[in-house]
C-alpha positions as CSV (number, residue, x, y, z in Angstrom):
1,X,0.6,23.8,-77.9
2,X,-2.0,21.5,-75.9
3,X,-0.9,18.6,-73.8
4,X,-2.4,15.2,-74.1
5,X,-6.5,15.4,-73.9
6,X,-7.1,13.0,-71.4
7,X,-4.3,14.3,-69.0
8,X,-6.2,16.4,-65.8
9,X,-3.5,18.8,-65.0
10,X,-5.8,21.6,-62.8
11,X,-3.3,22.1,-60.5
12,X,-0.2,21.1,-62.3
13,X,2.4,24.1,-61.6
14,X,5.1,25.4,-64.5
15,X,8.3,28.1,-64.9
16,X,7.8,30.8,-67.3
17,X,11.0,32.1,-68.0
18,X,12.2,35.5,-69.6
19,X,13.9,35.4,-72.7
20,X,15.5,38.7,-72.5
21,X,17.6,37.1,-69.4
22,X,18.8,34.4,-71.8
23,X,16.0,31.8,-70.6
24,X,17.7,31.2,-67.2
25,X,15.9,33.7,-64.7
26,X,12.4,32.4,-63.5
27,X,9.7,35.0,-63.5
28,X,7.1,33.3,-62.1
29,X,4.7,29.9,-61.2
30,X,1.7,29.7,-62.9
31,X,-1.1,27.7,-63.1
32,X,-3.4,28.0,-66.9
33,X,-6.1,25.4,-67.0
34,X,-9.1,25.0,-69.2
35,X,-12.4,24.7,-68.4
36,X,-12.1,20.8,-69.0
37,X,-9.0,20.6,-67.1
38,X,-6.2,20.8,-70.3
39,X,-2.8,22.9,-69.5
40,X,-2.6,24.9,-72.3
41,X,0.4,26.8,-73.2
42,X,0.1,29.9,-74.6
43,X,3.4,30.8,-75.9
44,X,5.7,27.3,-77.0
45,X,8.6,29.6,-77.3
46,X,9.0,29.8,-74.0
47,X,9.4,26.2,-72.8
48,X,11.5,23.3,-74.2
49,X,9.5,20.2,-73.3
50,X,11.0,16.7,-74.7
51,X,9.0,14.0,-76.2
52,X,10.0,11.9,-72.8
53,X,8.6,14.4,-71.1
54,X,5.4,14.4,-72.8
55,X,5.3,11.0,-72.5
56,X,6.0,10.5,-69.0
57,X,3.1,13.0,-68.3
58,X,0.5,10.9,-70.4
59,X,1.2,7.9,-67.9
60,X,0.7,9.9,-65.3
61,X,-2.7,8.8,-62.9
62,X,-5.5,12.0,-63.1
63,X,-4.9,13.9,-60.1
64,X,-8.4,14.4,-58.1
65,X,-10.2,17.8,-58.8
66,X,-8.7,20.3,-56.6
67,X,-6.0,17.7,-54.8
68,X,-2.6,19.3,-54.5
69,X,0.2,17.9,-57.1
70,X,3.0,18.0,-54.3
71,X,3.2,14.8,-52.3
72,X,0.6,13.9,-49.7
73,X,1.7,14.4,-46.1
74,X,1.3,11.5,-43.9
75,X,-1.9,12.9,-42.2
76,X,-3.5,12.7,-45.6
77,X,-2.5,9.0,-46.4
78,X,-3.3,7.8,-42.8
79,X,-6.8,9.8,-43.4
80,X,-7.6,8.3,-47.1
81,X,-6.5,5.3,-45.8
82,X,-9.3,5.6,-43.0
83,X,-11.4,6.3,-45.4
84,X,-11.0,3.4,-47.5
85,X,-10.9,1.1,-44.5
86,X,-14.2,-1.3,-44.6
87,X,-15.7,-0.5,-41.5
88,X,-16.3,-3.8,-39.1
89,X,-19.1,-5.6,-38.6
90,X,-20.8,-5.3,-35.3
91,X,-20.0,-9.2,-33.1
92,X,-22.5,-10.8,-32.2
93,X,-22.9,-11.3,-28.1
94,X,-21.1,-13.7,-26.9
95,X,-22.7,-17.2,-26.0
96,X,-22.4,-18.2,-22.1
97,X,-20.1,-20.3,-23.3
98,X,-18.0,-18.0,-24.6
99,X,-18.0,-16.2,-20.9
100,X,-14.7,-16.9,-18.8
101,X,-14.8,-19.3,-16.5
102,X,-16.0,-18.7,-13.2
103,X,-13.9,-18.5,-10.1
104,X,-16.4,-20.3,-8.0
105,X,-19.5,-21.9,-10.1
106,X,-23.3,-22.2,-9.2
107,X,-23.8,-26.2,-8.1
108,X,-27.0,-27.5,-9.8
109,X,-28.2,-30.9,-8.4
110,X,-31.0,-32.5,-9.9
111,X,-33.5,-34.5,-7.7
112,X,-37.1,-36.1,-8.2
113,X,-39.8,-34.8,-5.9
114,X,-42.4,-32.4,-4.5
115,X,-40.8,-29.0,-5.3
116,X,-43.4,-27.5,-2.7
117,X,-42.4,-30.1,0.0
118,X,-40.0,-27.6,1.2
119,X,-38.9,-26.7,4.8
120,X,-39.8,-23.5,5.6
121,X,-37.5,-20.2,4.8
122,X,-37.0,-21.9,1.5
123,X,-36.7,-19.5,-1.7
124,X,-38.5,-21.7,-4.5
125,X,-37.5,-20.1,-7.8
126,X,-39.1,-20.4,-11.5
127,X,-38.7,-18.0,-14.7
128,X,-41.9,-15.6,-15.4
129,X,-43.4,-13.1,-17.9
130,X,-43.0,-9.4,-17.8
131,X,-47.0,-9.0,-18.7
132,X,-47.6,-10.2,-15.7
133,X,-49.2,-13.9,-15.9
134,X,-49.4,-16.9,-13.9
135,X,-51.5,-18.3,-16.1
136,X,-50.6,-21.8,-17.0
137,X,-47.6,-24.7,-16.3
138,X,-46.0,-24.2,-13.5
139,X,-46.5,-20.8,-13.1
140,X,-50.6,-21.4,-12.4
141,X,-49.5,-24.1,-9.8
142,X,-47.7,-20.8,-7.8
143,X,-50.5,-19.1,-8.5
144,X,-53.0,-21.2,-7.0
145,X,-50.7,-22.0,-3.7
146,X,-49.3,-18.6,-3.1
147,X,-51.9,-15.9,-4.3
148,X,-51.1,-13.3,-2.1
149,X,-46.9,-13.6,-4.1
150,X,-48.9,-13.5,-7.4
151,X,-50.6,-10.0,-6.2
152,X,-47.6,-9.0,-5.4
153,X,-45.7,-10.4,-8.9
154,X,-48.9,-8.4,-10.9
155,X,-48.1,-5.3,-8.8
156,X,-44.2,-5.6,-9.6
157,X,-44.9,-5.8,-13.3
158,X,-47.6,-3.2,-14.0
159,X,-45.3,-0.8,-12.4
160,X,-42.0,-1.7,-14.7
161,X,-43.4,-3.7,-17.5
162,X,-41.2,-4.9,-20.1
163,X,-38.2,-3.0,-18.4
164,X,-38.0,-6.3,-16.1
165,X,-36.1,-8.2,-18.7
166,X,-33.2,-9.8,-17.4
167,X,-34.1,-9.0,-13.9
168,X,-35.3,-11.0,-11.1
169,X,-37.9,-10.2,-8.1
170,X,-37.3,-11.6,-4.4
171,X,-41.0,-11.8,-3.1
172,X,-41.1,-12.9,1.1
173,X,-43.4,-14.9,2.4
174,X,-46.9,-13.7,2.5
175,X,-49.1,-16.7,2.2
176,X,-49.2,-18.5,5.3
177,X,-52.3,-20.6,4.0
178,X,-53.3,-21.9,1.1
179,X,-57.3,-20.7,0.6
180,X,-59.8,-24.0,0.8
181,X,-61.7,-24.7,-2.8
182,X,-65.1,-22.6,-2.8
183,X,-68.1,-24.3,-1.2
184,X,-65.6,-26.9,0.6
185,X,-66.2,-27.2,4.2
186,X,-62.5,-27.7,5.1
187,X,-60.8,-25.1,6.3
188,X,-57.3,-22.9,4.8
189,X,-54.6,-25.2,5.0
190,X,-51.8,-23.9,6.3
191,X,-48.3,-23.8,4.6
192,X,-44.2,-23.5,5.3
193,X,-43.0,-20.2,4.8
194,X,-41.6,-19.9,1.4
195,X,-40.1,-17.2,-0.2
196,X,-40.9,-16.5,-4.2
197,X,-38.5,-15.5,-6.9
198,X,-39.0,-14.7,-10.1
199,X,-36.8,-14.8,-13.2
200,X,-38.1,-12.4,-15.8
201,X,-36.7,-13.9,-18.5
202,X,-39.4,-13.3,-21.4
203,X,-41.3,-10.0,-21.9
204,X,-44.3,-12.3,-23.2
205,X,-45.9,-15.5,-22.9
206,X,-47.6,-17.6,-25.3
207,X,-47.4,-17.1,-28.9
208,X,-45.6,-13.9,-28.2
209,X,-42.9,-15.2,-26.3
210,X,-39.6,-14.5,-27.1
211,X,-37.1,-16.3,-28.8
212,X,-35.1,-19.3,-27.3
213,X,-32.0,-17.5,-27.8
214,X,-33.2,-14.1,-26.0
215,X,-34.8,-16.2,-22.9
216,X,-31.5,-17.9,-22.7
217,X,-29.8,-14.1,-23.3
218,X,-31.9,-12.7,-20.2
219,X,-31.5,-16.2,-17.8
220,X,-28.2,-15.1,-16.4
221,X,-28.4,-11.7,-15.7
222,X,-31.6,-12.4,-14.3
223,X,-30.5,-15.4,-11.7
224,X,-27.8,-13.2,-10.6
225,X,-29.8,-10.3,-10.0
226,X,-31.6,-12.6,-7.7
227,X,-28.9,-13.7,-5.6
228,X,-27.9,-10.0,-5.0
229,X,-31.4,-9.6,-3.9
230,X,-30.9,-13.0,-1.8
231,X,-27.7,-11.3,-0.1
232,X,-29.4,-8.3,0.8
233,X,-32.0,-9.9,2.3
234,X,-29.9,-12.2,4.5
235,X,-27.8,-9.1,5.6
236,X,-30.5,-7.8,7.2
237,X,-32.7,-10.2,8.6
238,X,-32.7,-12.2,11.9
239,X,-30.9,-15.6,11.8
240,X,-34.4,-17.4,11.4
241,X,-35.6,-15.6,8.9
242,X,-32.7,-15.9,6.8
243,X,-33.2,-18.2,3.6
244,X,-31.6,-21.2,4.5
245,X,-32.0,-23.7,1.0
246,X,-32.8,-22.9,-2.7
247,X,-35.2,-24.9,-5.3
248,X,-36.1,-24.4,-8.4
249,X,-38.1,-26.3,-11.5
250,X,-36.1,-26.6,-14.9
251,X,-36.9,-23.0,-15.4
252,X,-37.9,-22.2,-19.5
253,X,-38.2,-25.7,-20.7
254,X,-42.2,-25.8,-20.1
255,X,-44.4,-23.0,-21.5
256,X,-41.3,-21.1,-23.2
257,X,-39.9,-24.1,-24.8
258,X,-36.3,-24.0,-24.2
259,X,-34.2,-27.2,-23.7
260,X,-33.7,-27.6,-19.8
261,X,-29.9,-28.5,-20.7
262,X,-29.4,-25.1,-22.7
263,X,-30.8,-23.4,-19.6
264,X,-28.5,-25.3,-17.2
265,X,-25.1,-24.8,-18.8
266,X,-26.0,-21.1,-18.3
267,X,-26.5,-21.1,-14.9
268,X,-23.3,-23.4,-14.5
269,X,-21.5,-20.4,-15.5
270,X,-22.6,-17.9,-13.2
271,X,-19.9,-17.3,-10.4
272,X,-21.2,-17.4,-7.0
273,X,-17.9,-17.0,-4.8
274,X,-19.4,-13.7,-3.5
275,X,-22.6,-14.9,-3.2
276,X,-24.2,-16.5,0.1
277,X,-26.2,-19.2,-2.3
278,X,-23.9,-22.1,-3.9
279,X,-26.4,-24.6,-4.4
280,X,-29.6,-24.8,-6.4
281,X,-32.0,-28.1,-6.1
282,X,-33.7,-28.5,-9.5
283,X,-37.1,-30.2,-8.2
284,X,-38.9,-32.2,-11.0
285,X,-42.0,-34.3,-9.7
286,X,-41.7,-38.2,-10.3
287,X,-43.2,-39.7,-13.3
């Protein structure tokens, strides 16, 4: 007698009994499969199976090649169920405004003016390139009034190229004079003592910039990496050499095109009650 065709029974067990004990001694489980998986029973006189019982067995879900027939244990539903489980999508970074809100805040206040017409020890701030480029906006404005920071910005990035990102550079004073224009008969005119910091907050410039979104990714880390820098520096230098105010331009809204307002709710967010700066004066020259 052959079961139902389409019933997969490879692992399906049954009693043989022995007729010569009146049908009621088991001798035996065994397990006869086909090569496509049909029970076949080779002798019919030894098993009674109702119609319900055939019938119930036709309803009955193809086991899995090789799966036990006895109930799963709980390590194997909690492990198919694993493995049936859609695996998450990766989030997206959070925004700055998603970040909690800071203990202390950074104070930004906005003013018209020379951003150069600062007293000396003055750190004057503005976002950079990791390629190591002064060459236009702002940037070529530092360039031209503090050469010997911009040798000292090149230096900085042909040592850790694009690894800068999201990292800031404190440069000290080393200009104390401003070189006269070539053939001018006036002499080097002779400047505050300013300190430099950079925001590396793009690997590239111009058409290779990077995208709003990553500049405004990198601004944060980057500003605090400079106040740490700030901190350590004023730990360890002499009360007059200590920097005493903080300016800076509305860093990424020129060459690298980001809004100034995206740029300042970021640095609104960064939390300064550990840090010895809690103001920055955003500089912008009159119209």
């Amino acid at each position: 007698m052959k079961l139902n065709e389409n019933l997969s029974c490879s692992a399906l067990p049954f009693i043989h009994y022995d007729r010569t004990q009146g049908g009621c001694e088991p001798l035996s489980l065994i397990k006869t499969t086909t090569t496509r998986g049909d029970l076949v029973l080779s002798d019919r006189s030894h098993f009674n199976m109702s119609s319900r019982t055939t019938r119930s067995s036709t309803k009955r879900p193809a086991a899995e090649p090789d799966s036990p027939s006895t109930p799963s244990s709980a390590s194997d539903l909690k492990r198919r169920k694993k493995a049936n489980t859609k695996p998450a999508k990766p989030s997206a970074k959070s925004s700055s405004n998603d970040d909690p809100a800071p203990t202390e805040a950074l104070q930004i206040v906005e003013e018209l003016g020379d951003i150069f017409s600062a007293p000396p020890n003055t750190l004057i701030i503005h976002a950079c390139n990791c390629d190591g480029s002064w060459g236009g906006g702002i940037a070529k404005a530092f360039k031209d009034r503090y050469p010997k920071a911009y040798d000292e910005y090149a230096k900085h990035c042909d040592l850790h190229g694009h690894s800068l990102l999201d990292t800031a550079q404190l440069i000290p004073p080393v200009d104390a004079k401003i070189p006269g224009e070539e053939g001018s008969k006036g002499d080097d005119k002779e400047v505050p003592k300013h300190f430099v910091g950079c925001l590396f907050t793009s690997r590239h410039y111009g058409r290779k910039k990077d995208s709003p979104a990553r500049i405004l990714e990198a601004t944060k880390p980057a500003m605090q990496d400079l106040l740490k820098h700030v901190e350590a520096w004023n730990s360890k230098a002499k009360q007059e050499d200590c920097i005493a105010e903080v300016r800076m331009c509305k860093i990424n809204s020129g060459l690298f095109a980001v809004p100034w307002e995206k740029s300042k709710a970021v640095l609104e967010r960064i939390d300064i009650s550990s840090s010895d700066v809690k103001v920055i004066k955003i500089v912008s020259p009159k119209a």
